[in-house]
C-alpha positions in Angstrom: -9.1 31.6 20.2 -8.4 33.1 16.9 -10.3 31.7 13.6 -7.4 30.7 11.9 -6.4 28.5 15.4 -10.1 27.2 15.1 -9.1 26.8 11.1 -6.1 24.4 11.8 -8.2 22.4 14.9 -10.6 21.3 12.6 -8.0 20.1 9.4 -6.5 17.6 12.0 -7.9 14.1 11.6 -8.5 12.1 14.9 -6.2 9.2 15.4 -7.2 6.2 14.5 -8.9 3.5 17.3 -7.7 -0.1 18.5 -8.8 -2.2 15.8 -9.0 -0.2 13.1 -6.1 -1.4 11.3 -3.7 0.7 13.0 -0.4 -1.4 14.1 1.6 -0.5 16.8 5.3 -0.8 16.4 8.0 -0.8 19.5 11.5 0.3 19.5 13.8 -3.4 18.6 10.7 -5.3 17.8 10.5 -7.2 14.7 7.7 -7.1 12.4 6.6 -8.9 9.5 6.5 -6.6 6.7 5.5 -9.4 4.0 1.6 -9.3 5.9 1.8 -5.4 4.8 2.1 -6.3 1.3 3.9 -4.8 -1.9 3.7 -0.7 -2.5 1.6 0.1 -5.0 3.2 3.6 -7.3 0.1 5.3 -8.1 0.2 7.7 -11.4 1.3 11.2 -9.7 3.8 9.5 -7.4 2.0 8.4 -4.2 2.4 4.9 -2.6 -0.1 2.7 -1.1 -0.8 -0.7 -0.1 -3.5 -2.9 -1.3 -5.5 -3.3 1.8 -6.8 -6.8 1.6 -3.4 -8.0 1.2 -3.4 -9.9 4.6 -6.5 -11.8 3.9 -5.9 -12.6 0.3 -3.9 -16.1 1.4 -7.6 -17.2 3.5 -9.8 -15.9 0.7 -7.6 -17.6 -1.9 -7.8 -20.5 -0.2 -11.1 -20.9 0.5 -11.7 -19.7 -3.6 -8.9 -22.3 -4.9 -10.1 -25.2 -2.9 -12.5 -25.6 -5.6 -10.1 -25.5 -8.6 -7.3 -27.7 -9.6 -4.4 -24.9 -7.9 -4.3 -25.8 -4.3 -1.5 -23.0 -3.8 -2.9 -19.7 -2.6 0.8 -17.8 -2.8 0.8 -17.9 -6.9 -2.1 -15.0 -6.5 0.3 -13.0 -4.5 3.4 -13.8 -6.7 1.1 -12.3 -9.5 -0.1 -9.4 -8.1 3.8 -8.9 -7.1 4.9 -9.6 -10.7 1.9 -7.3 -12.1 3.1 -4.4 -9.6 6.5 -4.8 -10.3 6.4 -3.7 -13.6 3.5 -1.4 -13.2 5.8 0.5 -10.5 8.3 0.4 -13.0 6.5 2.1 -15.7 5.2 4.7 -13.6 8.8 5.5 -11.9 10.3 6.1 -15.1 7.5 7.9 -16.4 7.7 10.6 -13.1 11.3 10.4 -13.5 10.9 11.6 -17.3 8.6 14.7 -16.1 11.4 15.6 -13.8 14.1 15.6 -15.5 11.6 17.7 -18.7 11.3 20.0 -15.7 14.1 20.6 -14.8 15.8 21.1 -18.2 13.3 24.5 -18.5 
């Protein structure tokens, strides 16, 4: 084995275990893509998730059965607002480099 083969063996990453967050998706199944939770645009054009997302309706539950909101989903439909125009921002502003870019 050459060392550039042993070079490209050892860059792969191992795939990821039962129960580690990996979802399995079949051909014609549905799936429930509102657990996943919104993209998040990060700053050099990247997209992520928040990863808590599907355990933010138990923790805000538990957190807001204390206070006078008894309604877990206005946390989300804030963080959804806030990321909306966040991912906004940041699309136009990658969009703007571009099109600087490409006019040099």
């Amino acid at each position: 084995m050459s060392e550039e083969q042993k070079a490209q063996e050892s860059l792969t990453l191992p795939a990821p275990e039962e129960g580690e967050g990996a979802r399995t998706l079949h051909v014609g199944s549905k799936v429930a893509l509102e657990d996943m939770g919104p993209v998040v645009v990060n700053e050099n054009g990247t997209v992520s998730q928040i990863a808590n997302w599907s355990q933010m309706n138990q923790v805000m539950r538990h957190f807001l059965s204390d206070t006078r909101i008894d309604d877990p989903q206005i946390e989300r439909d804030n963080v959804n607002r806030i990321l909306l125009k966040r991912n906004k921002q940041r699309l136009d502003r990658l969009k703007e480099l571009e099109a600087k870019k490409d006019e040099q």
